[in-house]
C-alpha positions in Angstrom: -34.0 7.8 -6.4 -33.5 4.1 -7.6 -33.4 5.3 -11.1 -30.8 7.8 -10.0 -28.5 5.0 -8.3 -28.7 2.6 -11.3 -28.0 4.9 -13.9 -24.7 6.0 -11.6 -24.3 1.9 -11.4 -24.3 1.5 -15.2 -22.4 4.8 -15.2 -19.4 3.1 -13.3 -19.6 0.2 -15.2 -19.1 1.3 -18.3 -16.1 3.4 -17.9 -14.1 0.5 -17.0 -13.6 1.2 -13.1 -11.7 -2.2 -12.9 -9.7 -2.7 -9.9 -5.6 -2.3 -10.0 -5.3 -5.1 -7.6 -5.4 -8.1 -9.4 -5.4 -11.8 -8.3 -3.2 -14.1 -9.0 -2.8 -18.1 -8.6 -0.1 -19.3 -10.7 3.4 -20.8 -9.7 4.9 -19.1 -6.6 7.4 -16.3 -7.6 10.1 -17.5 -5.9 13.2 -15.0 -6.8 13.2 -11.7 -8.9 16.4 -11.3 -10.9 16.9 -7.8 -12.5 19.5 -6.9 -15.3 20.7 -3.7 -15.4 22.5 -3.4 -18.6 19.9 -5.4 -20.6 16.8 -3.5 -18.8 15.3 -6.5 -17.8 13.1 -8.0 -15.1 12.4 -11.7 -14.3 9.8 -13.2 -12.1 11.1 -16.8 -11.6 9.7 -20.0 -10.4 12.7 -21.5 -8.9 14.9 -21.5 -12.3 11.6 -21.2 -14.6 11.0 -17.4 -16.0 7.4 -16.9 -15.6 7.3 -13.3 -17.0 9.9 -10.9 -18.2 9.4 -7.3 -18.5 11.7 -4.4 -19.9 12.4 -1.6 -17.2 13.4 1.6 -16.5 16.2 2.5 -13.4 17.6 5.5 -11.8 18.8 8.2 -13.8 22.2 7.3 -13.5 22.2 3.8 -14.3 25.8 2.6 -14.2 27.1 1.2 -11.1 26.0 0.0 -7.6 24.0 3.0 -5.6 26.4 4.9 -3.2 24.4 7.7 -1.8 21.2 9.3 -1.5 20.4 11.6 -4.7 23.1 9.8 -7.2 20.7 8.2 -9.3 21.9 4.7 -9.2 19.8 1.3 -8.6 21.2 -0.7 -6.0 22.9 -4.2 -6.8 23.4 -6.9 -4.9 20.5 -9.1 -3.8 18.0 -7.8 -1.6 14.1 -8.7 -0.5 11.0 -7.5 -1.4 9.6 -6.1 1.7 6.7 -3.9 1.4 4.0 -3.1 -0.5 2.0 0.7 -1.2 -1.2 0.2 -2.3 -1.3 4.0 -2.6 1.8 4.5 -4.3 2.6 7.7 -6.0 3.3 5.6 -9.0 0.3 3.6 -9.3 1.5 0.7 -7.3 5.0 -0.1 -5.4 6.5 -3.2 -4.0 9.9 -2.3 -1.4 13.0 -3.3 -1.7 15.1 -3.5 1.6 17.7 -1.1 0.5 19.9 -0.3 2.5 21.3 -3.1 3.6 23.9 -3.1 6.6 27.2 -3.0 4.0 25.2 0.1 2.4 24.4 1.7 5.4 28.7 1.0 6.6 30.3 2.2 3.1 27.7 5.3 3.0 29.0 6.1 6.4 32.4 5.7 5.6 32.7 7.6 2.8 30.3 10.2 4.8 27.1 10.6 3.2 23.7 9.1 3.5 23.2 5.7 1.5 19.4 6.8 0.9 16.4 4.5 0.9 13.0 4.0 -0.2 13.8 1.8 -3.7 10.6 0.6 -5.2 9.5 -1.6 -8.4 6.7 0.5 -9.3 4.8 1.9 -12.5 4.7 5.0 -14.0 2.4 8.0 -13.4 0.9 10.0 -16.1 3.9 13.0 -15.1 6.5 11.2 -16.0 4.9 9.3 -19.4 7.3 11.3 -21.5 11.0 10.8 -19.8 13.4 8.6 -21.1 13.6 5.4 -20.2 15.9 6.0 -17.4 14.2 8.7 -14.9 14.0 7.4 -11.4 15.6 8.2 -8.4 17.1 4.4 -8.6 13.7 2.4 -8.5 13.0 0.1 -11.1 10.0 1.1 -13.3 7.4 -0.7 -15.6 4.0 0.2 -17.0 1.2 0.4 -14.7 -0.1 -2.7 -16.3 2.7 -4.5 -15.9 3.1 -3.1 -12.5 -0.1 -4.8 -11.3 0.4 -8.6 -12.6 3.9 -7.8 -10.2 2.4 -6.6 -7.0 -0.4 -9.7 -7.2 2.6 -12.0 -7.9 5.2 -11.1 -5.6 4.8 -11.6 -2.0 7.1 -10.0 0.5 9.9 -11.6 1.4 10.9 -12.9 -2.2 14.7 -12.6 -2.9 16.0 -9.7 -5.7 18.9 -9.7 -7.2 20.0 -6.9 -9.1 22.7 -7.5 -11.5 24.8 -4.7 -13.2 
């Protein structure tokens, strides 16, 4: 039986069963600022860029999200406010979309301003889109997704930028 459990030890070990949540004890990130039209992300340390990453966004790129199902990001600055350690897409950190002004021009123009907007990486199903194939998350690599979700804390500001 010991023989049995070391052999499954070494067994784990040498597939690589490292963890996704990494640890992380640089400079705080103390705002996210997203560009839409360049497809870029940065983690900044007051006005220091401590990281940049390229990105994918909604399907429909252009423009501020208006409703549920368009396939917009949002713009505007938000917060980070969550985090899903079990994330469809490998790991997720919330964004606090919709804000009130979302929730009053969806109403207003009669439709649902939708929710759930995630940075998050990129399952093996959707490996072969484009570069633009969310729902209006913001996606990187799973990788890349993992140095984010030990970096960020919630309550860090986003802004989105067209």
């Amino acid at each position: 039986m010991v023989r049995i459990l070391v052999i499954l030890a070494t067994m784990l070990a040498l597939t690589g069963c490292a963890s996704k949540f990494k640890t992380y004890t640089g400079p705080e990130v103390t705002h996210v600022v997203v560009n839409k039209g360049a497809r870029k992300m940065y983690l900044l340390h007051h006005e220091k860029a401590l990281k940049a990453y390229d990105v994918g966004l909604g399907f429909n790129p252009v423009g501020h999200k208006q409703h549920e199902g368009d396939g917009r990001t949002p713009e505007g600055t938000y917060i980070i406010d969550r985090r899903n350690p079990d994330s469809e897409f490998h790991l997720s950190i919330g964004i606090n979309y919709p804000r009130n002004t979302d929730r009053r021009s969806a109403r207003e123009a009669g439709v649902s301003p939708g929710g759930d907007i995630f940075i998050h990486g990129r399952p093996w199903q959707y490996r072969k889109g484009g570069r633009d194939w969310t729902a209006g998350c913001i996606a990187v690599t799973n990788g890349e997704m993992e140095d984010i979700y030990a970096m960020v804390r919630n309550g860090t500001p986003i802004t989105i930028n067209p």
